[in-house]
N, CA, C and O atoms as CSV, one atom per row, in Angstrom:
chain,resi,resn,atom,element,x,y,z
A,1,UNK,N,N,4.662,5.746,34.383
A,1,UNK,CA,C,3.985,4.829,33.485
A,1,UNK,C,C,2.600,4.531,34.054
A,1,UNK,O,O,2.413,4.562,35.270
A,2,UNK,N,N,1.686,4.258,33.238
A,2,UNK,CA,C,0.390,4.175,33.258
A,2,UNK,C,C,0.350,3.267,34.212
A,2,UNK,O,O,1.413,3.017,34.780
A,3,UNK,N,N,-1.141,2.396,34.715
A,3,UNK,CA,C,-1.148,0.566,34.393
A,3,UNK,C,C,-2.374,0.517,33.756
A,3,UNK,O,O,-3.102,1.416,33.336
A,4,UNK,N,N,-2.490,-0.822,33.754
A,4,UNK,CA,C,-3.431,-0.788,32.422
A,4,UNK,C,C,-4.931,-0.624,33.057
A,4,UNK,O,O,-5.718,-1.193,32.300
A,5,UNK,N,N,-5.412,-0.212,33.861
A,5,UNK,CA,C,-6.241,-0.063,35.009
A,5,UNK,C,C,-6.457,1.819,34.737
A,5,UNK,O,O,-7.509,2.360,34.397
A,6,UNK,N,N,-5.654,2.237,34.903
A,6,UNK,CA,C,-5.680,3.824,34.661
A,6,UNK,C,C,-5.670,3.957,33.406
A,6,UNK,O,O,-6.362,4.954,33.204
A,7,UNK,N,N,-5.161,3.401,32.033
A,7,UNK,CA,C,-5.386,3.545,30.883
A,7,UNK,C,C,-6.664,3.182,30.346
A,7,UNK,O,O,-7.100,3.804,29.377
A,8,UNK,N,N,-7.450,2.046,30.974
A,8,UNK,CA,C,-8.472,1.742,30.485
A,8,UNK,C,C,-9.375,2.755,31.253
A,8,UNK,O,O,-10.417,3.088,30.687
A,9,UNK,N,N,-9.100,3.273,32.453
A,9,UNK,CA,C,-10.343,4.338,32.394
A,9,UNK,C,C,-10.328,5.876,31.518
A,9,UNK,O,O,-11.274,6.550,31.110
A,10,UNK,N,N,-8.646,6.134,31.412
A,10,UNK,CA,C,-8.516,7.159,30.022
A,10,UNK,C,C,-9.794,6.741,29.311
A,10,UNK,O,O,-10.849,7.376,29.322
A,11,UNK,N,N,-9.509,5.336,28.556
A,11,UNK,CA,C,-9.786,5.131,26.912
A,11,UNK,C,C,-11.196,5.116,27.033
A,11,UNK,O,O,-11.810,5.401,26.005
A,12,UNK,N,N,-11.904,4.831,28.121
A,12,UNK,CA,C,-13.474,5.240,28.636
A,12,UNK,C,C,-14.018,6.667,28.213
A,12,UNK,O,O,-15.175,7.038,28.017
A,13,UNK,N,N,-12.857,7.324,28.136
A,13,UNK,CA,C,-13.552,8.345,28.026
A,13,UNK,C,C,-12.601,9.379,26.539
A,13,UNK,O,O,-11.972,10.437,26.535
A,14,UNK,N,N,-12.980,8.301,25.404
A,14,UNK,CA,C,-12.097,9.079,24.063
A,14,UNK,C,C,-12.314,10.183,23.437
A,14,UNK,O,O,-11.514,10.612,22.606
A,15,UNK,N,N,-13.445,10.805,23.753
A,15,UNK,CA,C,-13.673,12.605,23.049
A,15,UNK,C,C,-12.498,13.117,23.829
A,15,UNK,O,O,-11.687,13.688,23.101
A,16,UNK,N,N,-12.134,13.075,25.241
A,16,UNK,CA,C,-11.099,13.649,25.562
A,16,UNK,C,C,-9.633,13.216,25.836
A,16,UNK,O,O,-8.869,13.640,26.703
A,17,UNK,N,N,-9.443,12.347,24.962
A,17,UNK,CA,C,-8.007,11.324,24.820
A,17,UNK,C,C,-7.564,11.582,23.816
A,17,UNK,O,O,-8.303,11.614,22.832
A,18,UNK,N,N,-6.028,11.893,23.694
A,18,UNK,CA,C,-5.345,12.053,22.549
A,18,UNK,C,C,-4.262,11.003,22.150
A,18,UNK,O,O,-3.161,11.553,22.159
A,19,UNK,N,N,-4.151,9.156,21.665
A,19,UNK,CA,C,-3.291,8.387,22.049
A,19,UNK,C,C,-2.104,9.403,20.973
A,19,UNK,O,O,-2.546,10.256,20.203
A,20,UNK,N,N,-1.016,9.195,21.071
A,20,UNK,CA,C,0.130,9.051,20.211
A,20,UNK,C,C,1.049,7.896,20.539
A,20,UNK,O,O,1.559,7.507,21.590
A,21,UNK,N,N,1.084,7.525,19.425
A,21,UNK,CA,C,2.082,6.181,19.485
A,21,UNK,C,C,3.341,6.469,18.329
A,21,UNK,O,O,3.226,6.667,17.119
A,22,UNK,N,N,4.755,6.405,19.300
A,22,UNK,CA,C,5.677,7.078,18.797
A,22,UNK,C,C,6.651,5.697,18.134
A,22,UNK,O,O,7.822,5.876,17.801
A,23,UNK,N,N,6.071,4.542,18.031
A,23,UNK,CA,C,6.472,3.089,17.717
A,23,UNK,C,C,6.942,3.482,16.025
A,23,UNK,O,O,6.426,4.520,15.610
A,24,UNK,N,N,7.703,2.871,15.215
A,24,UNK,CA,C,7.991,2.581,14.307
A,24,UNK,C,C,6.729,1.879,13.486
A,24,UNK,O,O,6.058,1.066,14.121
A,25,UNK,N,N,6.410,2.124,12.247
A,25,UNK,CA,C,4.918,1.620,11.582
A,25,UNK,C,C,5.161,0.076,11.718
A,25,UNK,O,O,4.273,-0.704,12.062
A,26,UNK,N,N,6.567,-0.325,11.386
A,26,UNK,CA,C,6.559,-1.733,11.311
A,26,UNK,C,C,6.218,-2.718,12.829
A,26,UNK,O,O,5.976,-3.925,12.810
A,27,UNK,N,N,6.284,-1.760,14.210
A,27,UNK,CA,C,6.345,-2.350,15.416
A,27,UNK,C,C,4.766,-2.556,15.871
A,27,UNK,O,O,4.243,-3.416,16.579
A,28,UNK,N,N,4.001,-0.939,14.884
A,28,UNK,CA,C,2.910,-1.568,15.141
A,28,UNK,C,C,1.803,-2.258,14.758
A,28,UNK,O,O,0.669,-2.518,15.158
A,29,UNK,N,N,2.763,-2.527,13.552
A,29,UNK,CA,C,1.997,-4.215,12.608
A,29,UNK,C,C,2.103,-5.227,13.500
A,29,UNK,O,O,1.156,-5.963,13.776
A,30,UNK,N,N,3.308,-5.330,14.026
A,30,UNK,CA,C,3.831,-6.559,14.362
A,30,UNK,C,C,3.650,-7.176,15.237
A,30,UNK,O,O,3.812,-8.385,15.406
A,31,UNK,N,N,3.082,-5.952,16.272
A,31,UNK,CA,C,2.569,-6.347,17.692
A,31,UNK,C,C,1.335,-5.757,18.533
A,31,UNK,O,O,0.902,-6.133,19.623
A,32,UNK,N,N,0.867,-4.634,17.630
A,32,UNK,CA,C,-0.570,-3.977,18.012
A,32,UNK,C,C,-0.856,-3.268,18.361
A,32,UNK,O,O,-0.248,-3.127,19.421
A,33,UNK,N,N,-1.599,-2.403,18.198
A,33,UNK,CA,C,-1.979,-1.305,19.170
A,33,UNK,C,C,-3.096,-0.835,19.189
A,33,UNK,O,O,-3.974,-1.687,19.049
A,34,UNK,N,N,-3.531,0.458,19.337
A,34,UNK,CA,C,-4.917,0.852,19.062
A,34,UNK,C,C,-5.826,1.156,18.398
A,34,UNK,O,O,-5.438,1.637,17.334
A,35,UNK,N,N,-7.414,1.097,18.542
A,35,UNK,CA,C,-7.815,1.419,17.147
A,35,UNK,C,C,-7.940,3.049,16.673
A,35,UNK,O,O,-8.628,3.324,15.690
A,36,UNK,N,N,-7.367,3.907,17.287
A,36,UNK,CA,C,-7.084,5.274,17.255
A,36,UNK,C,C,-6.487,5.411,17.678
A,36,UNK,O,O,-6.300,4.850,18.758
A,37,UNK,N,N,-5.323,6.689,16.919
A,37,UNK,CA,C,-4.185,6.696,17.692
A,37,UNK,C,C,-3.331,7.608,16.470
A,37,UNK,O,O,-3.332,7.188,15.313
A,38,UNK,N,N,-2.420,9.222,16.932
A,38,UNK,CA,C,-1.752,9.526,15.797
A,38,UNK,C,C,-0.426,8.622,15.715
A,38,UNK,O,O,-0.242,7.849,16.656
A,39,UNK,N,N,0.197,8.641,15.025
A,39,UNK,CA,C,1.422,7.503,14.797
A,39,UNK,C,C,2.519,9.307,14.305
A,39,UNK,O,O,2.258,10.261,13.572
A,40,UNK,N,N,3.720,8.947,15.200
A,40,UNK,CA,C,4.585,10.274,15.296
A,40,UNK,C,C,5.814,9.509,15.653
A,40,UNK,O,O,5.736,9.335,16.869
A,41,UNK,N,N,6.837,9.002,15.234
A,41,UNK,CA,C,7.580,8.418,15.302
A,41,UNK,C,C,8.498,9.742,16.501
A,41,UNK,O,O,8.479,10.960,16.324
A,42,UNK,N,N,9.093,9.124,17.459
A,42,UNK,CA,C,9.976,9.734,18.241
A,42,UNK,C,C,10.722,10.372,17.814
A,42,UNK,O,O,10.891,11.279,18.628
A,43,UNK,N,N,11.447,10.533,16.850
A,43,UNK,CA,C,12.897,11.367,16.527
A,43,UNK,C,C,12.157,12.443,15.442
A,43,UNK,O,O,12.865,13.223,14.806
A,44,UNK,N,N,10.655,12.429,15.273
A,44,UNK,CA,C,10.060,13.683,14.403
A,44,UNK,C,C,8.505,14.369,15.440
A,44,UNK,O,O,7.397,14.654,14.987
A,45,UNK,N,N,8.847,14.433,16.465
A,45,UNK,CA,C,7.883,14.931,17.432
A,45,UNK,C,C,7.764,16.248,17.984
A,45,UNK,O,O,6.900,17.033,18.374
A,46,UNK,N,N,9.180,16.140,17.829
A,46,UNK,CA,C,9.313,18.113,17.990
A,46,UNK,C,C,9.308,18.843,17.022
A,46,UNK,O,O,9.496,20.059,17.055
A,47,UNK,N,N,9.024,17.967,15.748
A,47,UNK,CA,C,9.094,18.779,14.931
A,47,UNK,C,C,7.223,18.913,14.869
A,47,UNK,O,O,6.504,19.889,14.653
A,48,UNK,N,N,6.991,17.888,15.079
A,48,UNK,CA,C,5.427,18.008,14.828
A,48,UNK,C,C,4.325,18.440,15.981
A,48,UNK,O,O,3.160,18.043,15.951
A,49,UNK,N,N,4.782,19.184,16.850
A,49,UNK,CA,C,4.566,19.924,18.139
A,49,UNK,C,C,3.381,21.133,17.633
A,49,UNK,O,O,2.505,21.528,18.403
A,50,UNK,N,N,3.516,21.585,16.334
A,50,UNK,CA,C,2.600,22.812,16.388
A,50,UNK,C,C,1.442,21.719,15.686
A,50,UNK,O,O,0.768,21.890,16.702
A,51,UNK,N,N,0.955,21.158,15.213
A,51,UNK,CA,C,-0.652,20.484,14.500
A,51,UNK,C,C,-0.706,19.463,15.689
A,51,UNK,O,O,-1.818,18.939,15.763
A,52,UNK,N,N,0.174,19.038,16.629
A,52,UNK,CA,C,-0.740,18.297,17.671
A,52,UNK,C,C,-1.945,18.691,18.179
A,52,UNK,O,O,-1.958,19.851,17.767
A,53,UNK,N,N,-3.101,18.533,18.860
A,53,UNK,CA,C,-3.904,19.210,19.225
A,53,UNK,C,C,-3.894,19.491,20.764
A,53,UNK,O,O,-3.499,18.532,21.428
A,54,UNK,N,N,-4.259,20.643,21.489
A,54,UNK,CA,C,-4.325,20.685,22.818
A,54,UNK,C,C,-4.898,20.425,23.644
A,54,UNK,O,O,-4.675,20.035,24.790
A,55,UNK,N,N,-5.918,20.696,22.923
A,55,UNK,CA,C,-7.711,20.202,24.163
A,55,UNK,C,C,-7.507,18.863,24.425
A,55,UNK,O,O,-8.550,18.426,24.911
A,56,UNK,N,N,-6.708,18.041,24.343
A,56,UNK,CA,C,-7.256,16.519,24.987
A,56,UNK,C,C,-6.261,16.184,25.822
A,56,UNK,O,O,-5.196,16.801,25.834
A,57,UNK,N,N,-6.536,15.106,26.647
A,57,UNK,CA,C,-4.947,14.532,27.560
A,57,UNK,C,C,-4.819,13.821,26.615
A,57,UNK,O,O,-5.615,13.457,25.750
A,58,UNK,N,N,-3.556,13.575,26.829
A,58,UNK,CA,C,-2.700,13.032,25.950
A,58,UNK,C,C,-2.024,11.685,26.576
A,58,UNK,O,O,-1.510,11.833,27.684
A,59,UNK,N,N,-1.978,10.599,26.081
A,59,UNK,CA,C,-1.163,9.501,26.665
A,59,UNK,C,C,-0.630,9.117,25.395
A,59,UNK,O,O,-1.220,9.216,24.319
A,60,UNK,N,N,1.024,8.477,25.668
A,60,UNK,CA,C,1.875,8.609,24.506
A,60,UNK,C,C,2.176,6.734,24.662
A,60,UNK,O,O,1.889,6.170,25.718
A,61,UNK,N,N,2.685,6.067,23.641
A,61,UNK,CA,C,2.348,4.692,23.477
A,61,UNK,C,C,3.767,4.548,22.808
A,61,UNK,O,O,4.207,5.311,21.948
A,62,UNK,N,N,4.701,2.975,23.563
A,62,UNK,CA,C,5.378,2.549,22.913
A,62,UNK,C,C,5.740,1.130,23.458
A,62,UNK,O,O,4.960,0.790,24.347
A,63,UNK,N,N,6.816,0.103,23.143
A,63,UNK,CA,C,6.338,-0.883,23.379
A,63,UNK,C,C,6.489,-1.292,24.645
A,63,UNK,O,O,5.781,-2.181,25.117
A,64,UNK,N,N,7.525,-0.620,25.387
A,64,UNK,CA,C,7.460,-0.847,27.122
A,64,UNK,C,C,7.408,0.584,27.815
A,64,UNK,O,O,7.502,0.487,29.038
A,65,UNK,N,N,7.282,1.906,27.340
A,65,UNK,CA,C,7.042,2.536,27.417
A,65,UNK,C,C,8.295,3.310,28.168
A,65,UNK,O,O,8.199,3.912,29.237
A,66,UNK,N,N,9.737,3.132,27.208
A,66,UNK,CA,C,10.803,4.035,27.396
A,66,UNK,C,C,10.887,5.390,26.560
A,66,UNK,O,O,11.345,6.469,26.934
A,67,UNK,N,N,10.239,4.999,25.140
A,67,UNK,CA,C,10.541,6.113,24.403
A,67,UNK,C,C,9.046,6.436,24.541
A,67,UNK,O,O,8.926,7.491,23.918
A,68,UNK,N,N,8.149,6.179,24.902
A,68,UNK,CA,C,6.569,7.012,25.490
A,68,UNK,C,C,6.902,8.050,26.374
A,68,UNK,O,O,6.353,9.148,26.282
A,69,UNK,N,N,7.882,7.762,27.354
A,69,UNK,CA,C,7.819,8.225,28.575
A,69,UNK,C,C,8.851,9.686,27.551
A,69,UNK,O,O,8.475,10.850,27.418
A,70,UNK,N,N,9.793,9.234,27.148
A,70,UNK,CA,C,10.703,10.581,26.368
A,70,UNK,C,C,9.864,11.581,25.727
A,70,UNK,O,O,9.799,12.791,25.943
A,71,UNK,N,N,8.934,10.504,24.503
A,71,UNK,CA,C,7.897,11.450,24.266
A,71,UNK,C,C,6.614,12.562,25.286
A,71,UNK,O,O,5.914,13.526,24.975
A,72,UNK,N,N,6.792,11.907,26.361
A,72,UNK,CA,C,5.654,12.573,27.590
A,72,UNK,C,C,6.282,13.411,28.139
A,72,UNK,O,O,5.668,14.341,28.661
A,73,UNK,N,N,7.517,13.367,28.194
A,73,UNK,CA,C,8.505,14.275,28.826
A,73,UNK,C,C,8.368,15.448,28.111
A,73,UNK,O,O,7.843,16.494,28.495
A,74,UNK,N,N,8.968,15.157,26.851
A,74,UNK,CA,C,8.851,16.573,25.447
A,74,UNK,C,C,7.552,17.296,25.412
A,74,UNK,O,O,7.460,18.522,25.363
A,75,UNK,N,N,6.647,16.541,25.438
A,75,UNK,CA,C,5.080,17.057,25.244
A,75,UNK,C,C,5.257,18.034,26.320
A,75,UNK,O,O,5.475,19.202,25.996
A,76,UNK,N,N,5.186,17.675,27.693
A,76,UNK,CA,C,4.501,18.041,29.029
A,76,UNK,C,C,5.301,19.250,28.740
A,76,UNK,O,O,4.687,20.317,28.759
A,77,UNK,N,N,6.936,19.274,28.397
A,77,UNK,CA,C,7.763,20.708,28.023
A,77,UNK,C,C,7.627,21.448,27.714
A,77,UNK,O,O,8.190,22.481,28.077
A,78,UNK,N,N,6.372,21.286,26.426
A,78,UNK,CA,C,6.395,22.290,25.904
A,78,UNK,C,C,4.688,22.441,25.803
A,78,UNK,O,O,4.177,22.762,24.731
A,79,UNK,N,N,3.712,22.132,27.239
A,79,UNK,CA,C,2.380,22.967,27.809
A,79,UNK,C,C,1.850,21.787,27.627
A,79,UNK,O,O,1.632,21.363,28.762
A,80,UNK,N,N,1.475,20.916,26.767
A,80,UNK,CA,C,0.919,19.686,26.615
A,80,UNK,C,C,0.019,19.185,28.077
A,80,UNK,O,O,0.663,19.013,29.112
A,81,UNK,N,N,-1.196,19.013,28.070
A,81,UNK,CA,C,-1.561,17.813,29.362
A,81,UNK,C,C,-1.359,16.766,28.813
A,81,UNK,O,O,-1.759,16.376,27.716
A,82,UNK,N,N,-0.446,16.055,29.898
A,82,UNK,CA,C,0.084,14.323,29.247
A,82,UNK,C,C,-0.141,13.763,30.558
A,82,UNK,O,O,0.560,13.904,31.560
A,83,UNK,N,N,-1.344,13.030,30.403
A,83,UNK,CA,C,-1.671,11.948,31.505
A,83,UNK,C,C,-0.540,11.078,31.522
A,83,UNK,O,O,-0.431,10.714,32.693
A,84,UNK,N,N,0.216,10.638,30.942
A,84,UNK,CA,C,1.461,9.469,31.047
A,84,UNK,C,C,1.537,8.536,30.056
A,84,UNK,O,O,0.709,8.603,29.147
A,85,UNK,N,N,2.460,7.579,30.047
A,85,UNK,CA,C,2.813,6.831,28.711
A,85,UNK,C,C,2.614,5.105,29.178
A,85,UNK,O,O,2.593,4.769,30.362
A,86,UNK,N,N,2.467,4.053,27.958
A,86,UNK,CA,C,1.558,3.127,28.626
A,86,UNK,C,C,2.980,2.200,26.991
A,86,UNK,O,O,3.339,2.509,25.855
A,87,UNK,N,N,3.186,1.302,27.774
A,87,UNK,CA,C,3.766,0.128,26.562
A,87,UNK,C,C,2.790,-0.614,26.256
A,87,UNK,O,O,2.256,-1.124,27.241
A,88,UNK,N,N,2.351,-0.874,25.291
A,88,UNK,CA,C,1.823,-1.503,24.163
A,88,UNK,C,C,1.876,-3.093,24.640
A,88,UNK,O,O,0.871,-3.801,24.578
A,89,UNK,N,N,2.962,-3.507,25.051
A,89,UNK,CA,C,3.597,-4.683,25.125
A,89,UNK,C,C,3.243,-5.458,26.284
A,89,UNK,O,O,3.028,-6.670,26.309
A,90,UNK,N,N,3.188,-4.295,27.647
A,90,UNK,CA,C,3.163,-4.499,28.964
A,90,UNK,C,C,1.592,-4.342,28.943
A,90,UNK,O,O,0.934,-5.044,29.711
A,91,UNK,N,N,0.897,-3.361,28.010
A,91,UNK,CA,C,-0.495,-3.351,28.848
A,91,UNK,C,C,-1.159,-4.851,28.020
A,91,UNK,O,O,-2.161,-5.440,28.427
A,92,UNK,N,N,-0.563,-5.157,27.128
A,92,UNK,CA,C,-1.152,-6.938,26.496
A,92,UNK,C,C,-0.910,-7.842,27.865
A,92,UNK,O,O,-1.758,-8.427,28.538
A,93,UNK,N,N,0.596,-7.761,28.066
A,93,UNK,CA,C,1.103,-8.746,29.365
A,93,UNK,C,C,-0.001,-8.500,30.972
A,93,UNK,O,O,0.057,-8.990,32.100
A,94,UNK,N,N,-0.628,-7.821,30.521
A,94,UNK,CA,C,-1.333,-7.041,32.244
A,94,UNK,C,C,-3.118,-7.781,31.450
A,94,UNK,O,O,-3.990,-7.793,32.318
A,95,UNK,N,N,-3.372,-8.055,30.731
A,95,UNK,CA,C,-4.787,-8.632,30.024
A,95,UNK,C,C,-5.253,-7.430,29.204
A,95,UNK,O,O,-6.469,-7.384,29.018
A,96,UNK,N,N,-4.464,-6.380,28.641
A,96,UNK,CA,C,-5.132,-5.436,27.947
A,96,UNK,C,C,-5.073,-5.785,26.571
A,96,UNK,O,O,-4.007,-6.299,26.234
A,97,UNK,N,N,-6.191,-5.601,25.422
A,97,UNK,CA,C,-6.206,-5.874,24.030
A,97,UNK,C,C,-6.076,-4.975,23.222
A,97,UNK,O,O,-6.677,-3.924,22.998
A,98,UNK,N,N,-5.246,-5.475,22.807
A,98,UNK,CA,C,-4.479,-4.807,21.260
A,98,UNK,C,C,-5.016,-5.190,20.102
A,98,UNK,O,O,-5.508,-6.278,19.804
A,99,UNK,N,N,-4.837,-3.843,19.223
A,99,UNK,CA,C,-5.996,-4.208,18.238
A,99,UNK,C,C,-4.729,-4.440,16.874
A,99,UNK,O,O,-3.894,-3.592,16.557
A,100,UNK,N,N,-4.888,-5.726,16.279
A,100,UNK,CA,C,-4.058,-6.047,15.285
A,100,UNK,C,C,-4.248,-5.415,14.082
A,100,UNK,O,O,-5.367,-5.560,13.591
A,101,UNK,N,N,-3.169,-4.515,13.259
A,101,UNK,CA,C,-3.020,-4.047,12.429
A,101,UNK,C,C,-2.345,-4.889,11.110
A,101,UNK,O,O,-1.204,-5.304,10.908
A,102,UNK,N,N,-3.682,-4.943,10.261
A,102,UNK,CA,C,-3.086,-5.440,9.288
A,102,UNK,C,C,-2.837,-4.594,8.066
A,102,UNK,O,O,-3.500,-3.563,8.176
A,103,UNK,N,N,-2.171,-4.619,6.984
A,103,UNK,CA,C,-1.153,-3.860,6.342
A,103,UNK,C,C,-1.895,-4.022,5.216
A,103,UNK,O,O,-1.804,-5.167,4.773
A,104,UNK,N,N,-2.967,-2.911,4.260
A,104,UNK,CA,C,-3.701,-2.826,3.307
A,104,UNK,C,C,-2.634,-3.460,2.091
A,104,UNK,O,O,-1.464,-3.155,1.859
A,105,UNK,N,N,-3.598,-4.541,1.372
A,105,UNK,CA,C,-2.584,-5.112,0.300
A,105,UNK,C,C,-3.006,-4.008,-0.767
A,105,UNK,O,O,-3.956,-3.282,-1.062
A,106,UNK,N,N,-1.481,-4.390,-1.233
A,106,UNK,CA,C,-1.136,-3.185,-2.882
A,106,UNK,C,C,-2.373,-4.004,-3.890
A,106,UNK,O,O,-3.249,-4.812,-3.583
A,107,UNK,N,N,-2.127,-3.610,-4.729
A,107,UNK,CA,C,-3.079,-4.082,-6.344
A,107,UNK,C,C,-2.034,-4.828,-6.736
A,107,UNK,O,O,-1.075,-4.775,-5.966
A,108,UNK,N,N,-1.914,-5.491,-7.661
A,108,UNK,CA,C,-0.918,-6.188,-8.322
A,108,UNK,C,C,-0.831,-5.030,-9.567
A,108,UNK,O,O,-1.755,-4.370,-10.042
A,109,UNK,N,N,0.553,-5.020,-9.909
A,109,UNK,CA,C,0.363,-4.102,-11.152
A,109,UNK,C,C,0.440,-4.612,-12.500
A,109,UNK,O,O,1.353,-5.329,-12.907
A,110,UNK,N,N,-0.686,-4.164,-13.273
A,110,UNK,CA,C,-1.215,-4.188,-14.562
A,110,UNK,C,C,-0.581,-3.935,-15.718
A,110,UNK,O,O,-0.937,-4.295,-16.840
A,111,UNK,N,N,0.433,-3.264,-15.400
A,111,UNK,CA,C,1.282,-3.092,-17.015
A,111,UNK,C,C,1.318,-4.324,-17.600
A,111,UNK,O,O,1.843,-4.469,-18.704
């Protein structure tokens, strides 16, 4: 696992950072995360292994960083550079800021 000290010098440098955050959409309304970042839910990652991209390190995001670390595991398996996995939760608790996601409102419908 990251700390938030080594993640913030990753995110220093984002042309060559790839976040994935493997959180559930609703976890990361609810509690935050980054302002870039692909969203790949854990249990569909191997499936989505060929359009990831390669050229960047990769650090994988979840909220204490158990299923990051599963996801970093899978990546690194299969050639991936994966700098390591960072909780969402823990790098807030350490003074790191999370960027709050708020949830685009629908239209009301017109019929």
């Amino acid at each position: 696992m990251l700390t938030g000290a080594e993640f913030d010098t990753l995110l220093a440098k984002p042309d060559r950072l790839l976040l994935i955050d493997v959180r559930r959409p609703d976890e990361v309304k609810d509690i935050g995360g980054f302002p870039a970042y692909f969203s790949i839910q854990i249990g569909d990652l191997d499936k989505s292994l060929a359009w990831i991209p390669r050229g960047r390190t990769i650090v994988t995001i979840s909220n204490h960083a158990a299923r990051g670390g599963q996801a970093a595991d899978l990546l690194a398996k299969n050639g991936f550079k994966v700098a390591g996995t960072i909780g969402a939760q823990t790098y807030e608790q350490q003074g790191g800021k999370l960027t709050k996601i708020v949830p685009p409102v629908r239209p009301a419908n017109r019929d």
